[in-house]
C-alpha positions, 0 to 999 in steps of 0.5 A: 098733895101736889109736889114739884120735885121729889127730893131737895136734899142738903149735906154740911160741910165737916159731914163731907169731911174725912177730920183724921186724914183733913181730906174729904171723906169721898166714900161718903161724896161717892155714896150720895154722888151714885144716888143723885139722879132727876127729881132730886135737887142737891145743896151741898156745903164744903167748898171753902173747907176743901179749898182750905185743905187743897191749899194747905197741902199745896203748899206744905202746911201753910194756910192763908192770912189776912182778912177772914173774908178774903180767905174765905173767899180764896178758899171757896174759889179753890175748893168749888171746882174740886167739890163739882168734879168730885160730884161728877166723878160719881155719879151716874154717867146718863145724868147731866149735872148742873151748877147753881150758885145762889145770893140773897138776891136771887130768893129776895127778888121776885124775878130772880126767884122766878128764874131760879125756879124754872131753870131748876124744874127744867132739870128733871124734864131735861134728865139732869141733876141741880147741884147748888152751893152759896156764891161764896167766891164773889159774896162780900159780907159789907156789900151783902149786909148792906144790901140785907138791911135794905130789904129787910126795911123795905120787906120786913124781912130777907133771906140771908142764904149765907147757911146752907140750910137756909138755901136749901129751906128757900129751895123747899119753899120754891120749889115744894119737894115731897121730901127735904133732906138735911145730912149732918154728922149726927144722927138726927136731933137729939135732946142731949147733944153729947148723948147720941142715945137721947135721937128724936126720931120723930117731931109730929102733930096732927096740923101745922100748928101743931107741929110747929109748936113741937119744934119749937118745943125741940128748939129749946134743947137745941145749942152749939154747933159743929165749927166755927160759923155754923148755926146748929140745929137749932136753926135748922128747926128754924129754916125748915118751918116754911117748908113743913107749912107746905106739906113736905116732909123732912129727914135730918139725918147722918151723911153716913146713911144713904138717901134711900134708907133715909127715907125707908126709915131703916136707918136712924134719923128725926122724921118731921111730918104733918100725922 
């Protein structure tokens, strides 16, 4: 089978997160920054969190008020470029690196979504690495489920891309990686969320059928989430069904664990694979 790319990888925001000392864990930032390289597309969570938490050690403690959208919005503005510099800081130096920020609009619009997909595979030709993120700073939760429901009338359905792992499934299905990487907090899907021993390591089948027929199955212990916003791993069973139709495989996996061992399988993780 033929892929685009190798790899479009994808880290939540509290996986980025250092929660004792409310900064970001930039071991893990370093550690992930030192592998990207062409060939691999990056979605990355984190922006509004590490805004909050620059913004609440400028100014002694305090955090902002007001209308959750506008916060989220002032934190995102604050917390993108710090996100950005710290990728950069780390990663190899001969790399260019490259910023997306995506809507709805730019997967639900077929010229966007041409656009979009070219200027990504040029990345790897031109020896530089996509970093992508949700356009949190301009995004405006009234305008957007306005604009949603429109299509989703005219189209039957729509990508929201407000979830990470959403963006990163659409960018799977654009641009079919060999592999699909989600980092968490956790090791994997696990079949009792408060016992890390309970990991699937793997969900198989032997066609698509087959295969999602067994997330579906592992959707069913799937509850809850890590923060406030979050869909879970329930969802991220759901996102990753496009994907796995065309033939790529995914990891979920913990952001303590490098890419490579991820996908060495020395280190534990769900595999999720055609047989």
């Amino acid at each position: 089978m033929n892929f685009d790319i190798e790899i479009v990888g994808k880290i939540g925001s509290m996986a980025l997160i250092n929660k004792e000392r409310s900064d970001i864990d930039y071991n893990i930032l370093a550690s992930i920054s030192r592998e990207l390289r062409p060939g691999i597309v990056w979605v990355t969570s984190g922006a509004t969190e590490i805004g909050r938490l620059d913004y609440i050690r400028r100014t002694g403690g305090t955090e902002l008020a007001g209308d959750g959208d506008d916060v989220k919005t002032d934190y995102a503005a604050q917390g993108q470029f710090i996100l950005l510099e710290t990728y950069r800081r780390f990663m190899e130096s001969r790399y260019s690196l490259r910023q997306f920020l995506v809507e709805h609009q730019h997967f639900n619009d077929p010229i966007k979504r041409e656009h979009l997909k070219n200027a990504l595979l040029r990345c790897p030709k031109q020896n530089a690495v996509p970093i992508i993120n949700y356009n949190d700073p301009v995004s405006s939760t009234e305008n957007r489920k306005m604009e949603l429901q429109v299509l989703r009338a005219k189209n039957g359905k729509a990508a929201e891309c407000v979830d990470n792992d959403e963006t990163a499934s659409q960018i799977a299905c654009l641009l079919k990686p060999k592999y699909l990487v989600i980092l968490t907090g956790v090791d994997g899907i696990l079949a009792d969320v408060n016992d890390k021993r309970t990991l699937v390591r793997e969900i198989t089948g032997k066609n698509v059928s087959e295969l999602l027929e067994n997330i579906n199955y592992y959707q069913s212990f799937c509850e809850g989430a890590s923060r406030p916003g979050a869909n879970g791993a329930k969802y991220k069973l759901e996102y990753i069904k496009e994907p796995v139709k065309n033939g790529t495989t995914i990891f979920i996996a913990n952001s303590i664990y490098r890419i490579s061992d991820i996908l060495a399988r020395s280190v534990p993780s769900t595999l999720i694979t055609i047989r």
